[in-house]
C-alpha positions as CSV (number, residue, x, y, z in Angstrom):
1,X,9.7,-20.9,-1.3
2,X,11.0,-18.5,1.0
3,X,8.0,-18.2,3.9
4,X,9.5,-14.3,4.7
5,X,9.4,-12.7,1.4
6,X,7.4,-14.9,-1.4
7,X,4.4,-14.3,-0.3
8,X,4.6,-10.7,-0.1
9,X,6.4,-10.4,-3.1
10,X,3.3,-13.0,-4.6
11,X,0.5,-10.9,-3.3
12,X,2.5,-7.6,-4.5
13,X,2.4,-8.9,-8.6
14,X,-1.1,-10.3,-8.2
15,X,-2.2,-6.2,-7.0
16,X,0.2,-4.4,-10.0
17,X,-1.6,-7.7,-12.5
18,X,-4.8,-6.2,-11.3
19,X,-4.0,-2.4,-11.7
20,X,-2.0,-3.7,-15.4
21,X,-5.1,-5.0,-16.4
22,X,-7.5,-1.8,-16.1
23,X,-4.8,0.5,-17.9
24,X,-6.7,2.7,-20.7
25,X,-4.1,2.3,-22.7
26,X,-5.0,-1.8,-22.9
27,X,-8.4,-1.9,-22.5
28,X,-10.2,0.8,-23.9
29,X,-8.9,1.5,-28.0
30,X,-11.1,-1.8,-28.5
31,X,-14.0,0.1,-28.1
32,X,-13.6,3.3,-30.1
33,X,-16.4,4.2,-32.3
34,X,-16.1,4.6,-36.0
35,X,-15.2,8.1,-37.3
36,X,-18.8,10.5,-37.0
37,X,-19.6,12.7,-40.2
38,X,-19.6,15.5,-38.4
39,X,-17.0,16.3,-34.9
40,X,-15.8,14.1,-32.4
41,X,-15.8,15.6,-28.8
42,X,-14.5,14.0,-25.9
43,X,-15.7,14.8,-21.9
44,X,-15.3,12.8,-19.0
45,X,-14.7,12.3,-15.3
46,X,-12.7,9.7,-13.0
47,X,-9.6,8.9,-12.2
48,X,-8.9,7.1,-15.2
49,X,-10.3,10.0,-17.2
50,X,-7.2,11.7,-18.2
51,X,-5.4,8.4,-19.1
52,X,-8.7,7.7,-20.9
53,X,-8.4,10.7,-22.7
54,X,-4.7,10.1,-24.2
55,X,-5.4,6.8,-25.3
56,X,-7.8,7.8,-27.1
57,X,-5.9,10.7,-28.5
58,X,-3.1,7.7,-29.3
59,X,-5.3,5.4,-31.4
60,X,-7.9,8.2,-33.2
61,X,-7.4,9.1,-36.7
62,X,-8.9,12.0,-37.2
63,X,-9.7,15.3,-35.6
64,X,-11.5,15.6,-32.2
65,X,-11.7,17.9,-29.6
66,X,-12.6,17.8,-25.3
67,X,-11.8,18.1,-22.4
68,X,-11.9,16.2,-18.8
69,X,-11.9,16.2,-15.5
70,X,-10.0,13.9,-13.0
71,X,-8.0,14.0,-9.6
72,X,-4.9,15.9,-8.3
73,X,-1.9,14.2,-9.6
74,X,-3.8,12.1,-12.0
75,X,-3.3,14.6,-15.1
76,X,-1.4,13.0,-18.2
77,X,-0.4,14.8,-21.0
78,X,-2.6,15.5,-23.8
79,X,-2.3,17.4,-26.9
80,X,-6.0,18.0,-27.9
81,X,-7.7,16.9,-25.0
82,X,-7.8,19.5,-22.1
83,X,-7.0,18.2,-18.8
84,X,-8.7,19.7,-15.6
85,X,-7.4,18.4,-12.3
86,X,-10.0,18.6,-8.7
87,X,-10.1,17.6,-5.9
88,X,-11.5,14.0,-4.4
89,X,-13.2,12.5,-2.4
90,X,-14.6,16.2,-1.2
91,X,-15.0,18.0,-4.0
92,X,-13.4,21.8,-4.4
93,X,-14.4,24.7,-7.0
94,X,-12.0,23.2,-9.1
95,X,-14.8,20.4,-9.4
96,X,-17.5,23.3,-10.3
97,X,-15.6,24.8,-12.9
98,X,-14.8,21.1,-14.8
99,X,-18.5,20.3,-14.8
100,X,-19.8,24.0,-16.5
101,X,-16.9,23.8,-18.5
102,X,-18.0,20.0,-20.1
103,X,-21.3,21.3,-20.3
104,X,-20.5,24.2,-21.8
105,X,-18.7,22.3,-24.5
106,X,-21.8,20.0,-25.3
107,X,-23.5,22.8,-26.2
108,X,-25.0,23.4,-29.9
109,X,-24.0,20.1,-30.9
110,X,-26.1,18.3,-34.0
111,X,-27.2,15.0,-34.7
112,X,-24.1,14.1,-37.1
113,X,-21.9,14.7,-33.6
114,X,-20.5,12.1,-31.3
115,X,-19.7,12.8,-27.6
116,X,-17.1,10.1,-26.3
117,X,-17.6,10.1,-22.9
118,X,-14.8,8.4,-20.5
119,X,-15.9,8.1,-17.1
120,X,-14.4,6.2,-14.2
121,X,-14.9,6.0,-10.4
122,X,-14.2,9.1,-8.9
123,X,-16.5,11.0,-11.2
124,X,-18.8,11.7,-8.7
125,X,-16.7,14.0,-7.0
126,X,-14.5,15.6,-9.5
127,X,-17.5,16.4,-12.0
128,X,-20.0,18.8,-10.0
129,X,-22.8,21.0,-10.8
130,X,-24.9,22.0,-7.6
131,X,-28.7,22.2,-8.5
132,X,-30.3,25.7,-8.5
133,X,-30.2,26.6,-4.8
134,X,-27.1,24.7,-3.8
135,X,-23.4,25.7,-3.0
136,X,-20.4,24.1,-2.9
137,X,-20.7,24.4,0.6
138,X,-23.5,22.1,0.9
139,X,-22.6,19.8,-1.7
140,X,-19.0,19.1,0.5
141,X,-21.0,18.9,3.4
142,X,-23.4,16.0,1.5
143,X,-19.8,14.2,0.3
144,X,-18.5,14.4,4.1
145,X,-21.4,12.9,5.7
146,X,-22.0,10.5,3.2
147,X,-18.4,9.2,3.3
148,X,-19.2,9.2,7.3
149,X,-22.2,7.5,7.5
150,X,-21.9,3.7,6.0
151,X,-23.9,3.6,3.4
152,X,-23.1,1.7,0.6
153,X,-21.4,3.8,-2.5
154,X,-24.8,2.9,-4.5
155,X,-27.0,4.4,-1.9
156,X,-24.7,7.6,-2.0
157,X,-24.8,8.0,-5.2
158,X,-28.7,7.7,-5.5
159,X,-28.3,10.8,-2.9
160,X,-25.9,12.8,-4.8
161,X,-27.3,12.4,-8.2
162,X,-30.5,14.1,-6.7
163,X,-28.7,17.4,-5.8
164,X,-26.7,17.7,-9.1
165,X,-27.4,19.6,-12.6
166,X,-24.9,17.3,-14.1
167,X,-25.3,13.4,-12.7
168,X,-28.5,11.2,-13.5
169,X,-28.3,11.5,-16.9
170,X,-28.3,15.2,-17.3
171,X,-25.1,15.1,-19.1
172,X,-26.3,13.0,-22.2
173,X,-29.3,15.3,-22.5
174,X,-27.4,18.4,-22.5
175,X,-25.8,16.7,-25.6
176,X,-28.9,15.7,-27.6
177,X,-29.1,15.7,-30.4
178,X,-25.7,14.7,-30.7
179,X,-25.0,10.8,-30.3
180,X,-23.5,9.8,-27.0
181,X,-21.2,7.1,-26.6
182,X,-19.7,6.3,-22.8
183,X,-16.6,4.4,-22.3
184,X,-17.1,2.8,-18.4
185,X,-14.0,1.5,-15.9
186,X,-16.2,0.4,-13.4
187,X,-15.0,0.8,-9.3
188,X,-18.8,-0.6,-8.2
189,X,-20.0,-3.4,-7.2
190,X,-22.2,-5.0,-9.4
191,X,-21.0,-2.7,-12.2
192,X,-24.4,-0.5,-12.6
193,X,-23.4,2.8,-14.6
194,X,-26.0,4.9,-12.9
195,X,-23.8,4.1,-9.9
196,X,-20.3,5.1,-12.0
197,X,-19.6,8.8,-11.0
198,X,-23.2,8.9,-10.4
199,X,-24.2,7.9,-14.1
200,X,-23.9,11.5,-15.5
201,X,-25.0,10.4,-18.8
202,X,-27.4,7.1,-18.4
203,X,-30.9,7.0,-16.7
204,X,-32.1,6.8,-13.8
205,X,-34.7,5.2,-12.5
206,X,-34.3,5.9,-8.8
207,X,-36.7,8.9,-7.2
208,X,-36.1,12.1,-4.9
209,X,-38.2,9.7,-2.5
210,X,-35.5,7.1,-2.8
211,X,-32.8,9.3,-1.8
212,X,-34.8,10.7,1.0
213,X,-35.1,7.3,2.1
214,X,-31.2,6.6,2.5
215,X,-31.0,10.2,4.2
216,X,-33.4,9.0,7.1
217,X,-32.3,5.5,7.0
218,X,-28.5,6.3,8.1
219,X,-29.6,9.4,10.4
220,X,-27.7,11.8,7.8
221,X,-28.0,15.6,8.3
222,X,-28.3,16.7,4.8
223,X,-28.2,21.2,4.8
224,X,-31.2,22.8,4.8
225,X,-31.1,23.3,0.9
226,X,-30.7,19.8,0.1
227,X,-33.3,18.5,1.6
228,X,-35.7,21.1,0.4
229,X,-33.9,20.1,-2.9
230,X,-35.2,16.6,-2.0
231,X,-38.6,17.2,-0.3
232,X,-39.6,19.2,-3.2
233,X,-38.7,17.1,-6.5
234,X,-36.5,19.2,-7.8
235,X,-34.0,17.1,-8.0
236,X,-35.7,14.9,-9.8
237,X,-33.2,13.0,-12.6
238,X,-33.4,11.7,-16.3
239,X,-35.7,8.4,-15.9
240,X,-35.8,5.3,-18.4
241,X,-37.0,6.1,-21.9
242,X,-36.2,9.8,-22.3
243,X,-36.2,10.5,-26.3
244,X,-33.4,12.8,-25.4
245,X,-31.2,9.6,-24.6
246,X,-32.7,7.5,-27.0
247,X,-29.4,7.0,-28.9
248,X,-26.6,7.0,-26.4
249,X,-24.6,3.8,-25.4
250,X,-22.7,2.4,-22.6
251,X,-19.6,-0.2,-22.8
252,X,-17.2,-1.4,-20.3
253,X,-13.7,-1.4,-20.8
254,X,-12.5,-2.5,-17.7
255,X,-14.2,-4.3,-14.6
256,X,-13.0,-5.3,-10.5
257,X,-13.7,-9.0,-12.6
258,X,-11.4,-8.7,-15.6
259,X,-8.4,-7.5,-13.3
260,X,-9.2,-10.3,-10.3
261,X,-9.0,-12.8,-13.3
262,X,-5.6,-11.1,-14.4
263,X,-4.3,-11.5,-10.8
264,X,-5.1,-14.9,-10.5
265,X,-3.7,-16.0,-13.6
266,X,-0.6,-14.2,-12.9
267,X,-0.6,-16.5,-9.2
268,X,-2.0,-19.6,-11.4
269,X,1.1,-19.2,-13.9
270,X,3.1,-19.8,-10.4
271,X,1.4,-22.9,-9.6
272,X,-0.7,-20.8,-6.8
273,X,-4.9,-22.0,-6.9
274,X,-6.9,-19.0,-6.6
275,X,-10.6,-18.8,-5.7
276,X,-12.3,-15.8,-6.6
277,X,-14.5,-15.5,-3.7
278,X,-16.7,-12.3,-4.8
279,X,-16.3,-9.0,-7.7
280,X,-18.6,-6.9,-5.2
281,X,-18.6,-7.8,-2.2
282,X,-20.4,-5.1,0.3
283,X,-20.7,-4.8,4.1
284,X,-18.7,-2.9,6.8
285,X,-14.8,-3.1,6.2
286,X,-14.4,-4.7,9.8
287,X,-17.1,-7.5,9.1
288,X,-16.0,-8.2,5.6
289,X,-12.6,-9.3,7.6
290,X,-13.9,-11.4,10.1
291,X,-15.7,-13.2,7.3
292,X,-12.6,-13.9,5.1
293,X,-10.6,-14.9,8.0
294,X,-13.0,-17.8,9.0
295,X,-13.0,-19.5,5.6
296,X,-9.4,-18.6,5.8
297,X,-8.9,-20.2,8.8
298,X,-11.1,-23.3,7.8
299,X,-8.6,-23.4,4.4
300,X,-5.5,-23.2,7.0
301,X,-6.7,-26.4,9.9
302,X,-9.1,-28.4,7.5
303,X,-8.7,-28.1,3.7
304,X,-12.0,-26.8,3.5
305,X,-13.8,-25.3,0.8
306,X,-10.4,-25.4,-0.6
307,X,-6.9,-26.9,-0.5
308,X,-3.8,-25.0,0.7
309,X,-1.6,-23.3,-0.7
310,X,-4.4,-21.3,-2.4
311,X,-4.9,-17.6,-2.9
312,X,-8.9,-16.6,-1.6
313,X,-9.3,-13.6,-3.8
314,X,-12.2,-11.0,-3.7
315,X,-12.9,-7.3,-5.2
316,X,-16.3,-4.9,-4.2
317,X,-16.4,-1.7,-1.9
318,X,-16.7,-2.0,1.7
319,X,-17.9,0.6,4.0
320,X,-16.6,2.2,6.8
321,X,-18.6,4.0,9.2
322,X,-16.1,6.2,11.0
323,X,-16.5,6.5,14.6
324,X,-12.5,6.9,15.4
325,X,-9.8,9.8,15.0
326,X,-7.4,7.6,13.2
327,X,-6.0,7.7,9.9
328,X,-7.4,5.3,7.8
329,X,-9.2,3.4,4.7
330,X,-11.5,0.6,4.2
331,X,-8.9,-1.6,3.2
332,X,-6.4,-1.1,6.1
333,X,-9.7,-1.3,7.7
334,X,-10.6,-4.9,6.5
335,X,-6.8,-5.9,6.9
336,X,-6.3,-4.8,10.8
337,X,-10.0,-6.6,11.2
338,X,-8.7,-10.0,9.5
339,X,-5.4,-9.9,11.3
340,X,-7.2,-9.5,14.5
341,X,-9.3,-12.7,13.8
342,X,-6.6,-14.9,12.3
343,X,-4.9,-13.9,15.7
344,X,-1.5,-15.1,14.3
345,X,-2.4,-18.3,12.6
346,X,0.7,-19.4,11.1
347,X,0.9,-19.7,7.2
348,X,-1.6,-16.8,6.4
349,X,-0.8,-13.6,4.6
350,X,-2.6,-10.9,3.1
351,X,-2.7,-8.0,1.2
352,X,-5.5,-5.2,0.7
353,X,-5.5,-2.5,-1.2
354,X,-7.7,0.2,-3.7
355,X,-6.7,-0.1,-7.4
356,X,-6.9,3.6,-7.7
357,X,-3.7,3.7,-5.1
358,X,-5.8,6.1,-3.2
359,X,-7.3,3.9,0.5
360,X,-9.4,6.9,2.5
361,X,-8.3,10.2,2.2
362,X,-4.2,9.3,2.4
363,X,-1.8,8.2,-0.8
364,X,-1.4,4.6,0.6
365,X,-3.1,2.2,-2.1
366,X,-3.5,-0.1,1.6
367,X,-1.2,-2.6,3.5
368,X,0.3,-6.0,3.9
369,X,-0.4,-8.5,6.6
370,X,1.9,-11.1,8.1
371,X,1.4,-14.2,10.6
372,X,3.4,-12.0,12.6
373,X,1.6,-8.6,12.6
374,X,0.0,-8.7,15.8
375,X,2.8,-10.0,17.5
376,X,5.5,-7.1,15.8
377,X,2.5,-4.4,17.1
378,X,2.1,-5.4,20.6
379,X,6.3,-5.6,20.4
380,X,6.4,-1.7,19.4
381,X,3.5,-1.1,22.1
382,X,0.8,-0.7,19.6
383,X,-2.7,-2.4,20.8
384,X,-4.2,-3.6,17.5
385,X,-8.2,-3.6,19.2
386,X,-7.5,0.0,19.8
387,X,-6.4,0.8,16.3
388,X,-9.1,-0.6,15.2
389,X,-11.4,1.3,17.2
390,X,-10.1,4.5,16.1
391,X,-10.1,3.5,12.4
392,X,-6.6,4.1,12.2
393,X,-5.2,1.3,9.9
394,X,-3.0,3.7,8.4
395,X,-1.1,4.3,11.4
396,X,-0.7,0.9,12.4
397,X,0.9,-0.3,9.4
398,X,2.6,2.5,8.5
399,X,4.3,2.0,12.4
400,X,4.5,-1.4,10.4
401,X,6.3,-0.7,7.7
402,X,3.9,-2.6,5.7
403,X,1.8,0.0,3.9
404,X,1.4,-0.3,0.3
405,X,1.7,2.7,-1.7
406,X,1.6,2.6,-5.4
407,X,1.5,6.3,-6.5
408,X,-1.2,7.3,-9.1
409,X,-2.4,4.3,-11.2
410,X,-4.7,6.2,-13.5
411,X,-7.4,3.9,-12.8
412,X,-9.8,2.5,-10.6
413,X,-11.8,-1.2,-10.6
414,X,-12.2,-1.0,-7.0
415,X,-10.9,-2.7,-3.9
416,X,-8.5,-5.7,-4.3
417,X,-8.2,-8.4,-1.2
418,X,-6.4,-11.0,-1.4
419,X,-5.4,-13.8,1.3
420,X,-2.9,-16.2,0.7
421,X,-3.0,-19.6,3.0
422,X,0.5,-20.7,2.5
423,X,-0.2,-24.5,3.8
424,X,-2.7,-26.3,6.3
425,X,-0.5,-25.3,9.3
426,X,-2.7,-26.2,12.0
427,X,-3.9,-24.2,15.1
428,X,-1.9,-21.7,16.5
429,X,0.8,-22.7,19.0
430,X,-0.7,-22.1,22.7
431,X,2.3,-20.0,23.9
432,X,2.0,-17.9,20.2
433,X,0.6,-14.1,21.9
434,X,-2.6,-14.3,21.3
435,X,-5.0,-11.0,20.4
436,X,-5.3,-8.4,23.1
437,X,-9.1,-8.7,24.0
């Protein structure tokens, strides 16, 4: 095996087996519905919405109708399915228009109707309806301070689902009596669809009071009308045994745990043991590493939990709470916080990255990492503590020349991390530079 390249080159085919795996195209024709009496009309939201949306338009025999919202540069060309693009993660009035345009096209529908409904992660952003008494003003500022403040992406969706006319099931009752029939690729942990683009068209059993909570738990400065919004009730969502969801269903078409599987049978194929440590694993991007590189390290100098070589493989969101000017993502964010605890340990490599190709605000999917990172930043005068500090990942690989960027995928199962310990290579060589402290 060549020690320079294979394991990049390993690490890159177990990221594009993960992204293969979540492709509409593969997963979802399984699950189409039979053919309704009456019309077939398609909506959705996410990243994966618009390739959703044409491979459903590929593999449906009869006549249907819709349209869909998903991200700049993520349209794909449909014939009968309209595609709106919008921004994300801030949402723009591109985002406004999508949402009363679905709704408006769920409207008068009868009881023979089926709404195919494709939603992916993303959603939450791209599809938005600001309750009565909220602009798109405030609804950015909610998106920027949640992305700011650390909480977990289920406790900012229980947030925005409480200032929207569209999320927490409102969606599905705005097409009642029609049936309802949603098609998930899930990007959250745990894989709850209230927490999928804010579960537009499922119930919700969380409260105004619950999201309330979140606000004053994280310090977050909601603007005056949201939190009259949430003070008040009225943005109260659709709870738990509302007849006007009585016959809507929910499937999953692709998971973060069906395309970790696919990546580690691609590195199993090779001979490569993989461990799947975790589909949703949580906490702040910089913890998360230091956590991975200990069992790495305990892999690398004593064969423990598991034998080298061996892949440690995990999925989830992390969290970054940003307190920096740099450019960055939770993944680069987890890789510069592992490198800096592996502090060169021979044998180890890793790559990080979000299966949507999108890590933070930048179009770098994430970054490689090498046994050599550290030492190849200090070289170029780049202190990797100080990177760190100023959440700026993207910087210090990109200085690198290790970023991974993928382009559009047209889909999202979350974050993928994977660590390869190439052989039980000991402790690190005293005269090895060690991690600026």
């Amino acid at each position: 095996m060549n020690h320079t390249r294979a394991p990049r080159e390993l690490l890159q085919r177990m990221f594009q087996a993960a992204i293969d795996a979540a492709q509409p195209a593969l997963c979802l024709p399984p699950w189409l519905p039979v053919p309704p009496t009456g019309r077939l009309v398609v909506i959705g939201a996410g990243k994966a919405s618009a390739a959703m949306a044409r491979a459903v338009e590929d593999h449906w025999p009869g006549p249907l109708s819709g349209l869909v919202v998903t991200r700049y540069g993520y349209g794909v060309a449909c014939s009968r399915i309209e595609i709106i693009e919008a921004s994300h993660p801030v949402p723009d009035a591109a985002s406004v228009t999508a949402a009363q345009r679905i709704l408006d096209t769920v409207k008068g529908l009868t009881a023979a109707d089926v709404v195919l409904c494709l939603i992916s992660g993303g959603g939450s952003a791209l599809l938005v309806a600001p309750i009565e008494g909220l602009s798109l003003d405030d609804k950015q500022a909610v998106n920027r301070a949640l992305l700011k403040s650390g909480a977990s992406i289920s406790e900012m969706n229980c947030v925005r689902r409480h200032l929207s006319a569209i999320k927490g099931g409102r969606l599905a009752a705005a097409c009642h009596p029609a049936k309802v029939i949603t098609l998930l690729i899930s990007d959250v942990p745990g894989d709850r669809p209230m927490d999928i683009a804010s579960g537009p068209t499922v119930a919700d059993p969380t409260t105004c009071a619950d999201a309330l909570a979140i606000v004053r738990r994280y310090g977050i400065n909601l603007p005056t009308a949201a939190l009259d919004a949430l003070q008040s009730g009225r943005g109260e969502t659709i709870k738990p045994g509302d007849v006007r969801l009585a016959g809507s269903e929910c499937h999953f078409v692709a998971t973060p745990q069906m395309a970790l599987e696919a990546a580690a049978n691609l590195a199993r194929a090779e001979g490569v043991q993989v461990h799947i440590l975790g589909d949703s694993i949580e906490g702040e991007a910089l913890d998360v590493g230091k956590v991975i590189a200990g069992i790495a390290l305990q892999v690398a100098r004593h064969g423990q939990p598991f034998a080298a070589p061996c892949v440690l493989l995990s999925g989830g969101e992390t969290t970054v709470t940003v307190r920096g000017q740099g450019r960055g993502g939770r993944n680069v964010e987890f890789l510069l916080s592992l490198a800096i605890a592996l502090d060169g340990q021979p044998s180890i490599h890793a790559l990080a990255g979000d299966t949507d190709g999108v890590d933070g605000l930048e179009e770098i999917a994430g970054a490689y990492m090498a046994p050599d990172t550290l030492a190849r930043a200090w070289a170029l005068g780049i202190k990797p503590r100080d990177a760190l500090t100023e959440n700026d990942g993207h910087g210090f690989f990109q200085a690198l020349g290790d970023s991974v960027v993928t382009g559009p995928t047209l889909t999202n199962v979350n974050d993928f991390r994977a660590v390869f310990v190439a052989s039980s290579a000991g402790v690190p060589d005293s005269n090895q530079p060690r991690a600026d402290h």
